[in-house]
Residue frames as qw, qx, qy, qz and C-alpha x, y, z in Angstrom:
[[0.898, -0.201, -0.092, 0.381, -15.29, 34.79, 3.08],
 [0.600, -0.735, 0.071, 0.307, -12.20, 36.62, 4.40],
 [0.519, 0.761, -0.390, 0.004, -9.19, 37.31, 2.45],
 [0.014, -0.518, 0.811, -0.272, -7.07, 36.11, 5.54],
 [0.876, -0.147, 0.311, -0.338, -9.36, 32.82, 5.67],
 [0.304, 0.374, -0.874, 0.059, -7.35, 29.60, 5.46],
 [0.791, -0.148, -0.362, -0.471, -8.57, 26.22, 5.58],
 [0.660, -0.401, 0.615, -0.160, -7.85, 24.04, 8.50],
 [0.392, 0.324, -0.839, -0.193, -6.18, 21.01, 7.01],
 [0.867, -0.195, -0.067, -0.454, -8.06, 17.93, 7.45],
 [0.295, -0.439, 0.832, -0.170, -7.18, 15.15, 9.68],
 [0.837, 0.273, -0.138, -0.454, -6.63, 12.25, 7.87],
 [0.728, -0.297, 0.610, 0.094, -5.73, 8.61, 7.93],
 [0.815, 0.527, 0.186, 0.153, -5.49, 8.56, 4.49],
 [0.193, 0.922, -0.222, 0.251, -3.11, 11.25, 4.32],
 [0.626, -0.608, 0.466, -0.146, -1.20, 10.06, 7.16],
 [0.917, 0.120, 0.314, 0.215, -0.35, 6.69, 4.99],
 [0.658, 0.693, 0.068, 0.286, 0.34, 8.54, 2.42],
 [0.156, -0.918, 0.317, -0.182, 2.87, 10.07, 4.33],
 [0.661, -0.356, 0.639, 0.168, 4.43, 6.36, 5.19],
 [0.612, -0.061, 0.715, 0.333, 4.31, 4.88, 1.66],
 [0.466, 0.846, 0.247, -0.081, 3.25, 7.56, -1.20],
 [0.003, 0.759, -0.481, -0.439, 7.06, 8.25, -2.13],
 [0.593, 0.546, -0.491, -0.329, 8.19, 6.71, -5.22],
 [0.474, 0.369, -0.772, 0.209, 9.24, 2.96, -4.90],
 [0.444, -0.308, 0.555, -0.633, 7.49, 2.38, -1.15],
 [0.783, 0.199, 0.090, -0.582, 4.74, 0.55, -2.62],
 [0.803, 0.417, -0.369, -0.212, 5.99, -1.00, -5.32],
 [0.275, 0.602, -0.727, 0.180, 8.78, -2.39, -2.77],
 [0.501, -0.077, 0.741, -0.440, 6.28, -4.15, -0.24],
 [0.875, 0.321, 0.009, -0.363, 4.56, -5.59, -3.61],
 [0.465, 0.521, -0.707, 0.110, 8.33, -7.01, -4.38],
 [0.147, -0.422, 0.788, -0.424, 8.50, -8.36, -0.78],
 [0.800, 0.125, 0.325, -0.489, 4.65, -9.91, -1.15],
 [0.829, 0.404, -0.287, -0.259, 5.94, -11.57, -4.53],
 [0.876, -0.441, 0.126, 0.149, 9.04, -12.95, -2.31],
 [0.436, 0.713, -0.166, 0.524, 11.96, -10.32, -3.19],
 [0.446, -0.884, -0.138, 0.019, 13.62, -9.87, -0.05],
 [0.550, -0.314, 0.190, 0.750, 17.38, -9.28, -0.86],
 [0.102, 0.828, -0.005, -0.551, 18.28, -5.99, -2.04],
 [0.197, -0.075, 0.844, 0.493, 19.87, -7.46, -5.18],
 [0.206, 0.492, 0.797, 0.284, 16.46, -9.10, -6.36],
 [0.015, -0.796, -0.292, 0.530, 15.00, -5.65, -5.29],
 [0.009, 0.622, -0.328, -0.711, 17.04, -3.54, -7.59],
 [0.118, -0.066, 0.838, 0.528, 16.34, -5.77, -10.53],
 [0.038, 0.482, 0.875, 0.027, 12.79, -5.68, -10.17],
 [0.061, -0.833, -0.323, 0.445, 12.68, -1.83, -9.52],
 [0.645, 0.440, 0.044, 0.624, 15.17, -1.02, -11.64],
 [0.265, -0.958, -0.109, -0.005, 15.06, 1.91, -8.73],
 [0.304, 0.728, -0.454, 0.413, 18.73, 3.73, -7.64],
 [0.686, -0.256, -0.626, 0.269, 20.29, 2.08, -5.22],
 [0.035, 0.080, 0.534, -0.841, 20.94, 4.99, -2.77],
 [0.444, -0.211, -0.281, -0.824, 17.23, 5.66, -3.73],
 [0.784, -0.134, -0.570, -0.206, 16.24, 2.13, -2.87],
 [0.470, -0.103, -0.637, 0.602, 18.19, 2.11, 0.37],
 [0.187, -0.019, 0.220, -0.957, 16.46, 5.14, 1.68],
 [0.658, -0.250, -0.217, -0.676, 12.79, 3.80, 1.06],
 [0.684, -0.115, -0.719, 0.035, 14.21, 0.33, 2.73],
 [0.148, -0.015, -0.584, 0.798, 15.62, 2.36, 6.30],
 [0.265, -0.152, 0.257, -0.917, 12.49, 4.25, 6.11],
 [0.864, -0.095, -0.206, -0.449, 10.09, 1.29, 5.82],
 [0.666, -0.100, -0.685, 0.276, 11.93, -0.23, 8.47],
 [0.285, 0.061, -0.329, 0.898, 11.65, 2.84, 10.45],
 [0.643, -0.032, 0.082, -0.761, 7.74, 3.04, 10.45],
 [0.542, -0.114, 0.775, -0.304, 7.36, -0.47, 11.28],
 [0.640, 0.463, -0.297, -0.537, 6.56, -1.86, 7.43],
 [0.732, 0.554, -0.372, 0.136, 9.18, -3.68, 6.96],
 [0.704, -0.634, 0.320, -0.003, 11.84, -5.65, 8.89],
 [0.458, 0.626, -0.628, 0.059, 15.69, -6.13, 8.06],
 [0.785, -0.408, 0.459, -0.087, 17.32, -9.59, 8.84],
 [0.048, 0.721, -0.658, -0.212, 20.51, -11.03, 8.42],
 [0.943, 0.232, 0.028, -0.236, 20.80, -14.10, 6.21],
 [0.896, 0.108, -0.155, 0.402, 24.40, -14.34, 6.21],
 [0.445, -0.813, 0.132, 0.351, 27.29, -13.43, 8.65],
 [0.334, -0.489, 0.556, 0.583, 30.41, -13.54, 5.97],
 [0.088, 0.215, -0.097, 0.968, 29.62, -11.64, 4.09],
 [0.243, 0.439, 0.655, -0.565, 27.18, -9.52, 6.01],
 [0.247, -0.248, -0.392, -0.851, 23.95, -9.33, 4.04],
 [0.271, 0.138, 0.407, -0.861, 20.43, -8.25, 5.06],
 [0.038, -0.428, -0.796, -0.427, 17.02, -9.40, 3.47],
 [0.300, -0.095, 0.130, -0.940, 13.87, -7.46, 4.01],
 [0.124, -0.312, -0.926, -0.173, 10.49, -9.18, 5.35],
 [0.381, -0.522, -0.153, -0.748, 6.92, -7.18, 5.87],
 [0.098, -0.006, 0.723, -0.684, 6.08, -7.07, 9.52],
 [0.174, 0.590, 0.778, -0.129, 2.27, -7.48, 10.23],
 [0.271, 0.736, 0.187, -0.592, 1.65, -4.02, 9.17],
 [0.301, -0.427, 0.776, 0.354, 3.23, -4.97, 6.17],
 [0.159, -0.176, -0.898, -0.370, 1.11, -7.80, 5.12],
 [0.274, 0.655, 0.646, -0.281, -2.12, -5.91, 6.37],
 [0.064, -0.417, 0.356, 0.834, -0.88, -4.02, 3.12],
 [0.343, 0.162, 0.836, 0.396, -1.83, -7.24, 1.14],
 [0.362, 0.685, 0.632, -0.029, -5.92, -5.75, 0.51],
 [0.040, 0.868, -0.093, -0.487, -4.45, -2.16, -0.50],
 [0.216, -0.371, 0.749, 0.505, -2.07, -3.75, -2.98],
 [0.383, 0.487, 0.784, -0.019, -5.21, -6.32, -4.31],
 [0.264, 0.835, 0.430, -0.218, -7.11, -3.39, -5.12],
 [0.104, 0.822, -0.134, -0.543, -4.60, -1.31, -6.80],
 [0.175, -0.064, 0.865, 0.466, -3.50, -4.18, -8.81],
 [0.366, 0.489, 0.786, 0.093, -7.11, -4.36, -9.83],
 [0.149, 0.882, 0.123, -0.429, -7.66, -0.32, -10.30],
 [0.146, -0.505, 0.608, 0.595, -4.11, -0.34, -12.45],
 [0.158, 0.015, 0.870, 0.466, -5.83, -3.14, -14.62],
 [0.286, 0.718, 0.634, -0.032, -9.38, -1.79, -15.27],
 [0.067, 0.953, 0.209, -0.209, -8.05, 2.12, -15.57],
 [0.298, -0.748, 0.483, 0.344, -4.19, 1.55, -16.83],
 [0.231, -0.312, 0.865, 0.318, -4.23, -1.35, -18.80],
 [0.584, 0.038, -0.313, -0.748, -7.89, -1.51, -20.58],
 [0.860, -0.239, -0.052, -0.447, -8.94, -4.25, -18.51],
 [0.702, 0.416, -0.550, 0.178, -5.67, -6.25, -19.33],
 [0.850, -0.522, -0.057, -0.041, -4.94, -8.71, -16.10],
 [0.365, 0.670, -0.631, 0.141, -0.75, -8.06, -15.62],
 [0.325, 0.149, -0.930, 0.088, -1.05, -11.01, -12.68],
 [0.626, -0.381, -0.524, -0.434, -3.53, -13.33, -10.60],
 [0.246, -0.393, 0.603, -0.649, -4.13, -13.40, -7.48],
 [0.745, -0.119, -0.490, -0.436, -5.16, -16.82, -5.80],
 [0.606, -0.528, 0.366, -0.468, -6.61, -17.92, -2.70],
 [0.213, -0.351, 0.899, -0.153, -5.61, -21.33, -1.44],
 [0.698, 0.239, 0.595, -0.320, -8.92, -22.51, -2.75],
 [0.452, 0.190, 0.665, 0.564, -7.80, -22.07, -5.96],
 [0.099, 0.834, 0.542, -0.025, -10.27, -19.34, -6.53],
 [0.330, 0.647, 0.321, 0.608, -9.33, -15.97, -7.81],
 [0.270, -0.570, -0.388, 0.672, -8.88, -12.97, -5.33],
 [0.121, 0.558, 0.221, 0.790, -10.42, -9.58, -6.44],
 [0.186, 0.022, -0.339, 0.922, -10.66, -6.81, -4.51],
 [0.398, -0.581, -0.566, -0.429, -14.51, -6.27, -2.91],
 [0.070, 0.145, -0.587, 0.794, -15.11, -4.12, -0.04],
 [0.364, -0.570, -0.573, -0.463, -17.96, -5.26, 1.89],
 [0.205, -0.750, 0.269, -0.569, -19.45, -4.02, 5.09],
 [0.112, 0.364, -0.797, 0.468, -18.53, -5.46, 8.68],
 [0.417, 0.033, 0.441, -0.794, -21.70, -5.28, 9.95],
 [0.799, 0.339, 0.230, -0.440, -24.15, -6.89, 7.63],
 [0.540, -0.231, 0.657, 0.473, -21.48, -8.16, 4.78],
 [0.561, 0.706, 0.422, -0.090, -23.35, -6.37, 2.01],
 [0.511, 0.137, 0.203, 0.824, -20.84, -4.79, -0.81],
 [0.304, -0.633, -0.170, 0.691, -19.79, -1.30, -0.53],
 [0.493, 0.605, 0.491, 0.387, -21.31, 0.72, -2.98],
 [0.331, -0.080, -0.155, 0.927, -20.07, 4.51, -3.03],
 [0.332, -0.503, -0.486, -0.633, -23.58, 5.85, -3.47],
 [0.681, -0.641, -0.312, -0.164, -23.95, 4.23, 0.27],
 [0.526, 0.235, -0.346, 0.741, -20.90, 5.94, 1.70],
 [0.210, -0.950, -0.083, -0.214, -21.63, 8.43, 4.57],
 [0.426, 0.515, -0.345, 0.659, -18.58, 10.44, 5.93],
 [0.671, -0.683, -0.289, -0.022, -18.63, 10.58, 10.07],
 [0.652, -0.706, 0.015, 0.276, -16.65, 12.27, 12.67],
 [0.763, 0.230, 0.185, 0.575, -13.26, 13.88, 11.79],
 [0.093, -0.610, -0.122, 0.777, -12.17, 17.11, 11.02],
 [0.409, 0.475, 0.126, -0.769, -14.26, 19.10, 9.00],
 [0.534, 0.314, 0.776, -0.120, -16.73, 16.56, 7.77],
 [0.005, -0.041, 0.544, 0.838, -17.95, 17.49, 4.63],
 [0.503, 0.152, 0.409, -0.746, -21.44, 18.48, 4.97],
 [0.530, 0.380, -0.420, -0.631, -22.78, 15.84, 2.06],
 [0.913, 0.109, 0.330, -0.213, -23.59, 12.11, 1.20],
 [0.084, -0.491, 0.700, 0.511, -21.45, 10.72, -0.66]]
């Protein structure tokens, strides 16, 4: 290899999120909105986050289409905050990290439950589209992109 070789950054949708919600407080502010926080009050209590801090992640997750400000009262004006559809197609991404945090953060320890309308537990289970068989990472192949990694996962 070259001295003057440099890797081509990879195009990624992961990356690409992470670019909308991987700053401090993004996340944790659509999980506030899922739990039904939507005034900036209940926000700040729950985040304990700075408020200019907290304002900035709110403009910008209204500004990539997360997140949607609406007035709840004219005198005074205040604002609430509700997740747009992209938003609440957050919900399985949250699921799962609530379930990673509690198997790899908290020795197994459950910090809250998720439950379907049947009454039934919700845990986080990726299966495939195609056949509906769970997604083991053993059976993972990588396709199409920039520079693919030449390997099975």
């Amino acid at each position: 290899m070259s001295p003057d070789f440099k890797p081509t950054p990879r195009e990624c949708s992961i990356t690409d999120a992470l670019a909308v919600l991987g700053d401090r407080y993004s996340l944790a502010i659509v999980r506030e909105l899922f739990y039904g926080n939507r005034r900036f009050v209940d926000l700040i209590a729950q985040l304990a986050a700075p408020r200019s801090l907290l304002a900035s992640r709110l403009s910008t997750l209204v500004e990539v289409g997360v997140i949607e400000r609406r007035q709840y009262s004219q005198r005074p004006p205040r604002d609430e905050y509700v997740l747009t559809a992209a938003g609440r197609d957050l919900m399985p991404v949250l699921l799962a990290l609530k379930e990673w945090g509690d198997n790899w953060c908290r020795g197994g320890e459950q910090t809250a439950i998720f439950r379907h309308d049947c009454g039934a537990e919700l845990h986080a289970v990726a299966t495939c589209a195609s056949c509906g068989a769970e997604i083991e990472f053993e059976n993972l192949e990588v396709i199409g992109g920039t520079n693919p990694p030449d390997i099975h996962l």
